[in-house]
Every structure is written in structure tokens, then in C-alpha cells.
py3Dmol code that shows the C-alpha trace and the ligand (Angstrom):
import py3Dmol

protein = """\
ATOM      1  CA  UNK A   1      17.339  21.060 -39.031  1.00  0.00           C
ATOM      2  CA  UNK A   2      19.619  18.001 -38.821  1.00  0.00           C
ATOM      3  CA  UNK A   3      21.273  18.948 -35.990  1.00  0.00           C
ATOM      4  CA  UNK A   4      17.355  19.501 -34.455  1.00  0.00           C
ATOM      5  CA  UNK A   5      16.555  16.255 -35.506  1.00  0.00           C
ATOM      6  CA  UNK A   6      19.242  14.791 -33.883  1.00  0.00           C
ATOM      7  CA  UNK A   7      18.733  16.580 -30.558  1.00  0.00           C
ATOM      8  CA  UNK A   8      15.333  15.887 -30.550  1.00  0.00           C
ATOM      9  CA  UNK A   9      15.939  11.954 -31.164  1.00  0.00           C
ATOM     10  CA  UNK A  10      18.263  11.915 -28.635  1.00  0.00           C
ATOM     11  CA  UNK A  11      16.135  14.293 -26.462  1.00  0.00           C
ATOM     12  CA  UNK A  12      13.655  11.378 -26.914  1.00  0.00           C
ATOM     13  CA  UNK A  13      15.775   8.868 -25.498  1.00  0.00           C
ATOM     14  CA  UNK A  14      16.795  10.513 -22.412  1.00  0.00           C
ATOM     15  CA  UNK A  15      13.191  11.139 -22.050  1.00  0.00           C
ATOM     16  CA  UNK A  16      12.320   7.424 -22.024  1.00  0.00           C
ATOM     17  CA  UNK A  17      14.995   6.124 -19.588  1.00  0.00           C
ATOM     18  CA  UNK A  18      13.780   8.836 -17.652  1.00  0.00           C
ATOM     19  CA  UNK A  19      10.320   7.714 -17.600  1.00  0.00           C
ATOM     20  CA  UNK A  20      11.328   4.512 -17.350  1.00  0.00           C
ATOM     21  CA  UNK A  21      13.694   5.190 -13.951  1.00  0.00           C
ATOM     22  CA  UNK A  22      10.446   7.105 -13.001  1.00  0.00           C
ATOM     23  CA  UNK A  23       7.938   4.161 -13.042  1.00  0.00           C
ATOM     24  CA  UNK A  24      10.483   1.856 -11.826  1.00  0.00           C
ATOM     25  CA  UNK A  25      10.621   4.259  -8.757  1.00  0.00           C
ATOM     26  CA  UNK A  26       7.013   4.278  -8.389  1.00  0.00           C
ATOM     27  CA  UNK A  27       6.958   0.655  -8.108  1.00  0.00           C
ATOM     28  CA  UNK A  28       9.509   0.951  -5.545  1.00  0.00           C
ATOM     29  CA  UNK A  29       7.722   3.336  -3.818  1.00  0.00           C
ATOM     30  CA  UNK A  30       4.500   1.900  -3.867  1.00  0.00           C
ATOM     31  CA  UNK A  31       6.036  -1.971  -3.072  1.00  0.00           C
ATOM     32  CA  UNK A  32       6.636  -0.347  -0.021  1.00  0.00           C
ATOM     33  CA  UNK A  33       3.615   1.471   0.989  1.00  0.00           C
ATOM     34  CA  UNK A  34       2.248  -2.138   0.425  1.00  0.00           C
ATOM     35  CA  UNK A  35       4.333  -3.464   2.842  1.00  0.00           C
ATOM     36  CA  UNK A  36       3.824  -0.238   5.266  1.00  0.00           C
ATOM     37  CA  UNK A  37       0.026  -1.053   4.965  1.00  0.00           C
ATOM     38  CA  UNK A  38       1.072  -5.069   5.938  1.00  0.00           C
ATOM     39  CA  UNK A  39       2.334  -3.839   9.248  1.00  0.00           C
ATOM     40  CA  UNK A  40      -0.352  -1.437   9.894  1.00  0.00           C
ATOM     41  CA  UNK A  41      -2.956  -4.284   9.104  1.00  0.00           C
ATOM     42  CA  UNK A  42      -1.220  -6.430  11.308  1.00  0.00           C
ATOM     43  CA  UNK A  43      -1.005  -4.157  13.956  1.00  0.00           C
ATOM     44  CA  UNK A  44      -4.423  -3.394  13.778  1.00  0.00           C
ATOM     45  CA  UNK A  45      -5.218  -6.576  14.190  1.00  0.00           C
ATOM     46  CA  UNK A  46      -3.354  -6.925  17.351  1.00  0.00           C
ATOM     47  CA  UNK A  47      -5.128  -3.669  18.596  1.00  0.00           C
ATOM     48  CA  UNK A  48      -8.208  -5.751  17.893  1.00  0.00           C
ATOM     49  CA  UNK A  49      -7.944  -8.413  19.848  1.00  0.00           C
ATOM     50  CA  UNK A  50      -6.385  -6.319  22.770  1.00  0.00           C
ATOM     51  CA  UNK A  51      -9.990  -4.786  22.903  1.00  0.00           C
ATOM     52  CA  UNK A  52     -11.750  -7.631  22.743  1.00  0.00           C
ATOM     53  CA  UNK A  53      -9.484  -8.878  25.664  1.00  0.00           C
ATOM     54  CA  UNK A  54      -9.845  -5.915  27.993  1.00  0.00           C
ATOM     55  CA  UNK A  55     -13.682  -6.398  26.752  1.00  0.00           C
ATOM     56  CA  UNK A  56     -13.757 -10.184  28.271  1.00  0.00           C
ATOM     57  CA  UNK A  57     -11.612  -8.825  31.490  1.00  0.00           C
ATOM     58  CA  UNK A  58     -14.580  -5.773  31.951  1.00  0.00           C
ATOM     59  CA  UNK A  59     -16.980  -8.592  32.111  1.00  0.00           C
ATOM     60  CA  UNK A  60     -15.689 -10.838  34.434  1.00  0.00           C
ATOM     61  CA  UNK A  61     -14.806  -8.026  36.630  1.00  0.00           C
ATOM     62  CA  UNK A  62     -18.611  -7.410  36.650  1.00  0.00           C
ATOM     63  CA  UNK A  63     -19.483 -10.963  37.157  1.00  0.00           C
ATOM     64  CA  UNK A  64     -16.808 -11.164  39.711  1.00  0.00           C
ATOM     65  CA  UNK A  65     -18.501  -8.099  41.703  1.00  0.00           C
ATOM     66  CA  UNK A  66     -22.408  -9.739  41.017  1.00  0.00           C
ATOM     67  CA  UNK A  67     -20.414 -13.001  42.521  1.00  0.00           C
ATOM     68  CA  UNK A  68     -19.487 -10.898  46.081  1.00  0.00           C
ATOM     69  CA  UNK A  69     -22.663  -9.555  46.008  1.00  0.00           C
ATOM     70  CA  UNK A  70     -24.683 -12.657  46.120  1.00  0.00           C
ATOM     71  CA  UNK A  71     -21.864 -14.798  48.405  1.00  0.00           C
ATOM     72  CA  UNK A  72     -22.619 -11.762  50.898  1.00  0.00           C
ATOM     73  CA  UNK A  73     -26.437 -12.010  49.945  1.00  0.00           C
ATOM     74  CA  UNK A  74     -26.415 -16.070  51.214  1.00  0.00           C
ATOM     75  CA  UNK A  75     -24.354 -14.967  54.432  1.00  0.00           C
ATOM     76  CA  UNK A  76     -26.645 -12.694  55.344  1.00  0.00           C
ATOM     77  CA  UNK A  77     -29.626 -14.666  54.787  1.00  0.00           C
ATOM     78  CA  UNK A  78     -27.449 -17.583  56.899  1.00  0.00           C
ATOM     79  CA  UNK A  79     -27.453 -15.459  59.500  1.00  0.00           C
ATOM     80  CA  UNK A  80     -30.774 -14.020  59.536  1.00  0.00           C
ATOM     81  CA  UNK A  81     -31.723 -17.913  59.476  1.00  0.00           C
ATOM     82  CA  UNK A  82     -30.917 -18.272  63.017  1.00  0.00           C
ATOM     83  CA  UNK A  83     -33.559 -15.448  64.407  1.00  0.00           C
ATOM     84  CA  UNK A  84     -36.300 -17.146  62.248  1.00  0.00           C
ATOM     85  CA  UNK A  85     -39.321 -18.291  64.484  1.00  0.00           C
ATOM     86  CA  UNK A  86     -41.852 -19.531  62.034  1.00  0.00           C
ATOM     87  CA  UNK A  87     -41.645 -22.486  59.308  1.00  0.00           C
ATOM     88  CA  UNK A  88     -43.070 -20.217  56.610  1.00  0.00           C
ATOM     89  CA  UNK A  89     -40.233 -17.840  56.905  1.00  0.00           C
ATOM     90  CA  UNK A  90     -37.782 -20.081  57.015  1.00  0.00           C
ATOM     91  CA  UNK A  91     -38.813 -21.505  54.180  1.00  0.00           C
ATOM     92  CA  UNK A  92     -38.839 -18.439  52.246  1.00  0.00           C
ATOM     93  CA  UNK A  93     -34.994 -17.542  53.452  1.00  0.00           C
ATOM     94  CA  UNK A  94     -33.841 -21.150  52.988  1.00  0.00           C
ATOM     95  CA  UNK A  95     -35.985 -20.774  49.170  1.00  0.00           C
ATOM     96  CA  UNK A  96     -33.864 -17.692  48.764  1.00  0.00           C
ATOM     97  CA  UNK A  97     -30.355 -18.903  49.853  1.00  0.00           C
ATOM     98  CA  UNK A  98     -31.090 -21.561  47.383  1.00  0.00           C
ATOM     99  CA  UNK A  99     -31.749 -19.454  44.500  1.00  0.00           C
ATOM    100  CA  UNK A 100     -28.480 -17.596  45.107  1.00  0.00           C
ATOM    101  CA  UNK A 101     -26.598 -20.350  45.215  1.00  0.00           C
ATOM    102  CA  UNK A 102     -27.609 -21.427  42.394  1.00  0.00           C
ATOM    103  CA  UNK A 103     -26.982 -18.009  40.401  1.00  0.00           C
ATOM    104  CA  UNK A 104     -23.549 -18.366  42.126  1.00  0.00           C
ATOM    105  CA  UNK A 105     -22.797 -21.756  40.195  1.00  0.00           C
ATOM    106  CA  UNK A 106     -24.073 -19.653  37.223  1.00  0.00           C
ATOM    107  CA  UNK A 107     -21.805 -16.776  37.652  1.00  0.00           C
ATOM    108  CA  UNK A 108     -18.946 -19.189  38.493  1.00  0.00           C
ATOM    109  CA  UNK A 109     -19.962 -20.801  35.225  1.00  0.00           C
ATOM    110  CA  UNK A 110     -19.399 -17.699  33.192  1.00  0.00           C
ATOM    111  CA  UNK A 111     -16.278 -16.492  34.698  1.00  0.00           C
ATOM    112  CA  UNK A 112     -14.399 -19.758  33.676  1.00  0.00           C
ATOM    113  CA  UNK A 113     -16.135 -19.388  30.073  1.00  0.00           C
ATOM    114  CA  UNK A 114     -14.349 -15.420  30.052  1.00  0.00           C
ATOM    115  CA  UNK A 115     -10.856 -16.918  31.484  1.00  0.00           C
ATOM    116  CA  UNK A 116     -10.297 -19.950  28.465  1.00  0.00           C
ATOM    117  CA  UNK A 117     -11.693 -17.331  26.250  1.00  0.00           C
ATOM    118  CA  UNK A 118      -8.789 -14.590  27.262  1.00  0.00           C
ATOM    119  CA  UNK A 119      -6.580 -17.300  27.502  1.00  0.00           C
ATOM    120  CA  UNK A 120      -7.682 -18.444  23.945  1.00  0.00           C
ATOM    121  CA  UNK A 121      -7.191 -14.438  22.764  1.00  0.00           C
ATOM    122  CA  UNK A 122      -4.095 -13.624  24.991  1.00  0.00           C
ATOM    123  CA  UNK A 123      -2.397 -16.999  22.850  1.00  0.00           C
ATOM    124  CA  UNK A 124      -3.658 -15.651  19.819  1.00  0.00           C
ATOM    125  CA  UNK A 125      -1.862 -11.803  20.613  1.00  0.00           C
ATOM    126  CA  UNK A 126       1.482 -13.538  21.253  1.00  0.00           C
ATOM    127  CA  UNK A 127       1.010 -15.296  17.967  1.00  0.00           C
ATOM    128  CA  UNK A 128       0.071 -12.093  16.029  1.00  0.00           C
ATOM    129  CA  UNK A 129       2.958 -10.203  17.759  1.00  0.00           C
ATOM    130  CA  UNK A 130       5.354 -12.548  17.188  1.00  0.00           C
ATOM    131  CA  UNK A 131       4.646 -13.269  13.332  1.00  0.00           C
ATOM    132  CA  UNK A 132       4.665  -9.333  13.481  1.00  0.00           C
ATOM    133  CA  UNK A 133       8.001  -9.436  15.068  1.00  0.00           C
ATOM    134  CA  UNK A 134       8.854 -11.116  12.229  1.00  0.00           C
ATOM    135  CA  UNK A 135       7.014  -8.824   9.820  1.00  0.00           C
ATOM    136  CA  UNK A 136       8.661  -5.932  10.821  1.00  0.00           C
ATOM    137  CA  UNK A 137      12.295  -7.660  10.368  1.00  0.00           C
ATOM    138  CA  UNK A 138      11.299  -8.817   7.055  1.00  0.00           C
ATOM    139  CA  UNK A 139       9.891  -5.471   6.246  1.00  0.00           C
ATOM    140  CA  UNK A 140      13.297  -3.484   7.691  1.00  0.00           C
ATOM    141  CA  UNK A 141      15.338  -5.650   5.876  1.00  0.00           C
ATOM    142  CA  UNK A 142      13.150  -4.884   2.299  1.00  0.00           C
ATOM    143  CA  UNK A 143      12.582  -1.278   2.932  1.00  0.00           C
ATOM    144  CA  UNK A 144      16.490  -1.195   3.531  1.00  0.00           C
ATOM    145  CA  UNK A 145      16.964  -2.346  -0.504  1.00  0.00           C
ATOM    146  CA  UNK A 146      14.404  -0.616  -1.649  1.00  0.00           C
ATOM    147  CA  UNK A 147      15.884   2.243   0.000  1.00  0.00           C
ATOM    148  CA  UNK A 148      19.378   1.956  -1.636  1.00  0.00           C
ATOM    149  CA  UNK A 149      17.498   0.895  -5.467  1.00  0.00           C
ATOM    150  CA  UNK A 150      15.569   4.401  -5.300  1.00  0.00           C
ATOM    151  CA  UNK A 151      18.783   6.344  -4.205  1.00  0.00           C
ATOM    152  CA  UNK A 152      20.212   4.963  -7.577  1.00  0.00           C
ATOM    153  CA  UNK A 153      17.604   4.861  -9.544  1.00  0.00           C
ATOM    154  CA  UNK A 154      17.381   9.064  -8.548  1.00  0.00           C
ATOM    155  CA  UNK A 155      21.111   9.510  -9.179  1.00  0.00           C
ATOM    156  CA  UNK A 156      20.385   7.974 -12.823  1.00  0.00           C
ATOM    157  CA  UNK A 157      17.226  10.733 -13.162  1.00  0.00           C
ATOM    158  CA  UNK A 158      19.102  13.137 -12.124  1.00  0.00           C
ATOM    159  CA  UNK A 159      22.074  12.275 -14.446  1.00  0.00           C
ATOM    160  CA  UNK A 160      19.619  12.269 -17.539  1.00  0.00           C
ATOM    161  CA  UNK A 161      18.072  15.798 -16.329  1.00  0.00           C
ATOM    162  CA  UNK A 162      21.198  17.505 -16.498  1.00  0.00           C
ATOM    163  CA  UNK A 163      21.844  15.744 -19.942  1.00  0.00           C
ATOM    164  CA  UNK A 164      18.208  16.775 -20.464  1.00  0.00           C
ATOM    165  CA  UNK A 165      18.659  20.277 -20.308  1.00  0.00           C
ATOM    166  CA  UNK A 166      21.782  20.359 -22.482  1.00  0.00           C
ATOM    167  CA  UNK A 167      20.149  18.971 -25.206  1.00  0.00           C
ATOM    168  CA  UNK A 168      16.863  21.011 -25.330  1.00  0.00           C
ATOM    169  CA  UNK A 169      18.931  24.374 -25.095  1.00  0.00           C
ATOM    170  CA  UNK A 170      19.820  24.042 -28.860  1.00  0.00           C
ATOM    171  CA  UNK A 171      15.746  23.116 -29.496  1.00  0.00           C
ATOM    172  CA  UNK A 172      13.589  25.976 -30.590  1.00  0.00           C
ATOM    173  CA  UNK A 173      11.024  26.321 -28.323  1.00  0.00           C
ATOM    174  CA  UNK A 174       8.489  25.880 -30.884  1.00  0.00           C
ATOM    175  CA  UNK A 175       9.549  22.306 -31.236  1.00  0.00           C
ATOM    176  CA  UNK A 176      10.039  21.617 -27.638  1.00  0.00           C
ATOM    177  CA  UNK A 177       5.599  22.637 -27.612  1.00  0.00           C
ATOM    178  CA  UNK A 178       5.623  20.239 -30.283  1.00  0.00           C
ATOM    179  CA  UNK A 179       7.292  17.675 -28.716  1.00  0.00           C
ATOM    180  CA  UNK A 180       6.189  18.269 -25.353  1.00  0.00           C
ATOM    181  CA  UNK A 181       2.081  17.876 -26.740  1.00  0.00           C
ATOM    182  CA  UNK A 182       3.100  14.689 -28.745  1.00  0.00           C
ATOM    183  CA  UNK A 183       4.810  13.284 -26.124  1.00  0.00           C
ATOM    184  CA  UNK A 184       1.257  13.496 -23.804  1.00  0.00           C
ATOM    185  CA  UNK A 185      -0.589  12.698 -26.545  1.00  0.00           C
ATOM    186  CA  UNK A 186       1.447   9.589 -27.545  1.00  0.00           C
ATOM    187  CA  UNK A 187       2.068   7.687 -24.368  1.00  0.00           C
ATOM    188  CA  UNK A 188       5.607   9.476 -24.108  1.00  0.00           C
ATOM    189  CA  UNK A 189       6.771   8.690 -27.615  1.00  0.00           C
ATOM    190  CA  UNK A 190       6.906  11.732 -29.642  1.00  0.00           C
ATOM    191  CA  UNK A 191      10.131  11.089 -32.064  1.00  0.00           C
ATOM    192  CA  UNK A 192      10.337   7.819 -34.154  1.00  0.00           C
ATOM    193  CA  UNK A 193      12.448   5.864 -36.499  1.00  0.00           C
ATOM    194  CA  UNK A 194      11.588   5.643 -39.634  1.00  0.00           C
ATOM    195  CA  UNK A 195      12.666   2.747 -41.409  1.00  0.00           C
ATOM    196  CA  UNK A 196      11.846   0.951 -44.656  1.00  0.00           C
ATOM    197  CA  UNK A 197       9.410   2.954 -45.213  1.00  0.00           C
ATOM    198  CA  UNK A 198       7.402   2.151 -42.324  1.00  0.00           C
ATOM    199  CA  UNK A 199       7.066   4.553 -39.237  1.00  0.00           C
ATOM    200  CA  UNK A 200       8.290   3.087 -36.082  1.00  0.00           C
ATOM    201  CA  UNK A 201       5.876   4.181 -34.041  1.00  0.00           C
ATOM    202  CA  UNK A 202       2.689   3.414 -35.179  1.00  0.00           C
ATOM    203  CA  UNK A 203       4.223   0.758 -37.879  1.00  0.00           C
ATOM    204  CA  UNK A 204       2.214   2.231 -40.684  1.00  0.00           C
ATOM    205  CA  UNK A 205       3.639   2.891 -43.997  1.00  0.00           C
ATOM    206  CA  UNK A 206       4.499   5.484 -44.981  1.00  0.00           C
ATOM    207  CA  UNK A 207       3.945   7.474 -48.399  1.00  0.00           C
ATOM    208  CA  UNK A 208       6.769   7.133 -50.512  1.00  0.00           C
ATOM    209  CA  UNK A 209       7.328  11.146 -51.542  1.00  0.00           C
ATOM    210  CA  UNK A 210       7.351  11.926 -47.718  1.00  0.00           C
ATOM    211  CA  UNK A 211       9.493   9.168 -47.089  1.00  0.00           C
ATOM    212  CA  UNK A 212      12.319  10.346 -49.511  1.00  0.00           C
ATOM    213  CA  UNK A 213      11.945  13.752 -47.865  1.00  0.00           C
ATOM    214  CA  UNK A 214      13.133  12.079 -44.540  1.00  0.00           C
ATOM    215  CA  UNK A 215      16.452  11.908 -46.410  1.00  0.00           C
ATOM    216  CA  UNK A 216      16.971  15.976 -46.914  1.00  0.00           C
ATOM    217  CA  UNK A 217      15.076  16.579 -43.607  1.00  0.00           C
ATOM    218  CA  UNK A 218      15.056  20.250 -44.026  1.00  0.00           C
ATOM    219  CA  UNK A 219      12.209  20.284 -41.800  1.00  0.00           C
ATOM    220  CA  UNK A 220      10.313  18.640 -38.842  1.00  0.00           C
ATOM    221  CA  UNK A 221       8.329  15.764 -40.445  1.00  0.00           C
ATOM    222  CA  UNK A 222       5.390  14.014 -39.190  1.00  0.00           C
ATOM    223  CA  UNK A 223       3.911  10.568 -39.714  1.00  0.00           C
ATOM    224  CA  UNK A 224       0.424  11.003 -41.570  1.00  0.00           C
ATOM    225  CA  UNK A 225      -0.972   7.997 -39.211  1.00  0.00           C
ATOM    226  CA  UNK A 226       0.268   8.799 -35.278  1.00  0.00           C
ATOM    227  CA  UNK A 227       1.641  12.625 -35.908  1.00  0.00           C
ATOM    228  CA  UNK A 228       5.349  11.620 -34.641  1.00  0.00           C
ATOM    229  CA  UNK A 229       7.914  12.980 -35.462  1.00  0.00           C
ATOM    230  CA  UNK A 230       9.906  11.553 -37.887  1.00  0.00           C
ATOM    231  CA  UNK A 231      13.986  10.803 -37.841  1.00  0.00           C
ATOM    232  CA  UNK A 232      16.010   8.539 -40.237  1.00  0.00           C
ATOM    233  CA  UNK A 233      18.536   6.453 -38.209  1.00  0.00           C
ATOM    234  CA  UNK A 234      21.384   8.358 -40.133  1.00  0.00           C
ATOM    235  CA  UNK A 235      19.837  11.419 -38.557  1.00  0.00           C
ATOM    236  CA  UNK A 236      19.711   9.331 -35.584  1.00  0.00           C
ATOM    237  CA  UNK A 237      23.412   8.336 -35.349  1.00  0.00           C
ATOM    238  CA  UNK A 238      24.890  12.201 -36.650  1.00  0.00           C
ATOM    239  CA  UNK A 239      25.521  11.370 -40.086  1.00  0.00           C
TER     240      UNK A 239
END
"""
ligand_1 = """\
1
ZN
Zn 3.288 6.752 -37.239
"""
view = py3Dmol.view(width=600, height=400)
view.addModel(protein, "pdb")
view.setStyle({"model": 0}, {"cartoon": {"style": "trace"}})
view.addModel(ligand_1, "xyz")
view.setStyle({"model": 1}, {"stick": {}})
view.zoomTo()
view.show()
């Protein structure tokens, strides 16, 4: 069993810096899917305001046609002026050239408002493009060393596997279910220290008579508090 117990401690360990490379490459990972969702905010954004400009330029297309319209409107009323015979029509076509003239200042009025406003959102785009510009540099650059931290942090996983799987072939496989349960059940700490008479994992102490059976280990022991499993640190360091 001492030879289990040592495995299994050591088993332990690898097991930790593994999960510990693991969630470190997480973070990595999802660092930069945060910054992947910065640019794709930031695009959108940009999108945005593109539609609202082609929007604004729609409208004063239409208000530039409803302009033609009534400038054509008042010429041919102009003309139709000179064939007028009577006072009461006149006055009715002059009433009428007024009113589009009038609706002509209007539409006049509203095309200038649409120009300052796309020149307010075409200002804004460069803005937003170039602090996305920017962005994207910033983002290359990080993606770049996250890049290169994840490529290491796998060579060290895969390092610890293949140290993994040496040390669980001399585990029976009856332990390994053991450990493998306590190890889900225990936030990833199955195997524990136990040291003046405390256990390590759970920091309870521990009953003397089991405690001095740590010393023969002849057989997997458990903490009576958390269920880990127990070592000595002599076990611990092979002696
Ligand atoms: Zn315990």
C-alpha cells in the first residue's frame, strides 16, 4: 500500500497543476473572447450608424425629389400665369405659386437639417473606425501573447498527462473510482496531508487511533470529517 499511497499523493499533485494549467487556460481563452466580443461591439456600432446614415441620405433623396416636383409645380403655374384672363384666377395661381414656394423654403429647410446631421454621423464613423483601428491593433497584439501563453501552458498539460498516466498504471482501479469520485466530490482534492494530527484538507482533527494507523498505512485511510484520503508526508516523500 505504501507504494499506492505514494502514487496516489503524487497522482494528486499532477492532478492539481493540471487543473490549475487548465483554469489558467480558460482565463486565457475567455480574456480573449472578451476582447473578440470588444471588436464585434465596436463594429456593430459602426454598422449602426452606417444605417442610420444611408437612413438620413434615403430621406433627403426624397425631399430632394418632392423639391423638383414643386420647383416644376411653380414653373408651370408661371407659365400658365401668362394665359390667365380673369383676376379671380389669377389670384388663385399666384395663391398657389405662393404656397409652393413656401413648402420649397420648407423642404430646403429640411435638407440642410439631413446634411449637418450626416455630416455630424459621417464624423462620428471616422471616429468609431479609427478608435477601432486602434482596437484591432491592440487586440492583434494581445491575442498574439495570449496565443504563445496557451501554447505553453498546453505543452505543460500535456507534460503532466503523460506523467499522469505513468503513475495511475501502478493504481488499482478500485482506487483510481475512489479517487476519481472524491476528487468531484471535493473540489479536486481527493488525497491530503495529514499532519499533527490534523487532516489537511478539511483541518479537522483527527482521532488519535486512526492517526497512528497513518504510520503502518497498510491500507487506504480516510478522514472521518471530508472522506480524503489520507497520506503522512513520509509516505509523501518515499520513505
Ligand atoms: Zn478531512
Amino acid at each position: 500500500m505504501r507504494n499506492n499511497l505514494k502514487s496516489l499523493y503524487e497522482l494528486q499533485e499532477i492532478d492539481l497543476r493540471i487543473d490549475g494549467l487548465d483554469s489558467e487556460r480558460g482565463q486565457l481563452i475567455s480574456e480573449a473572447q472578451a476582447l473578440e466580443a470588444k471588436l464585434a461591439e465596436a463594429r456593430e456600432k459602426i454598422a449602426a450608424r452606417r444605417e442610420e446614415a444611408s437612413a438620413l441620405e434615403a430621406d433627403k433623396a426624397g425631399l430632394e425629389a418632392s423639391l423638383a416636383a414643386e420647383t416644376e409645380n411653380i414653373a408651370r403655374s408661371e407659365s400658365n400665369l401668362k394665359e390667365i384672363k380673369t383676376q379671380k384666377e389669377y389670384q388663385a395661381v399666384s395663391k398657389e405659386i405662393s404656397g409652393a414656394k413656401k413648402l420649397i423654403a420648407e423642404l430646403e429647410d429640411q435638407i440642410l437639417q439631413k446634411i449637418a446631421a450626416m455630416e455630424e454621423i459621417s464624423a462620428d464613423i471616422a471616429k468609431k473606425q479609427a478608435d477601432l483601428s486602434e482596437l484591432e491593433g491592440n487586440v492583434t497584439l494581445q491575442q498574439g501573447e495570449v496565443q504563445v501563453r496557451v501554447e505553453s501552458l498546453q505543452a505543460g498539460i500535456a507534460a503532466d498527462v503523460a506523467n499522469r498516466e505513468q503513475t495511475v498504471k501502478g493504481l488499482p482501479a478500485s482506487v483510481m473510482k475512489r479517487y476519481a469520485r472524491l476528487r468531484d466530490q471535493r473540489r479536486g482534492v481527493a488525497v491530503v496531508e495529514a499532519k499533527e494530527g490534523n487532516c489537511m484538507g478539511c483541518n479537522m482533527h483527527l482521532p488519535p487511533q486512526l492517526y497512528n494507523t497513518l504510520f503502518r498505512a497498510d491500507d487506504v485511510i480516510t478522514c472521518p470529517h471530508c472522506q480524503r484520503i489520507l497520506v503522512m508526508r513520509q509516505e509523501a516523500a518515499g520513505q
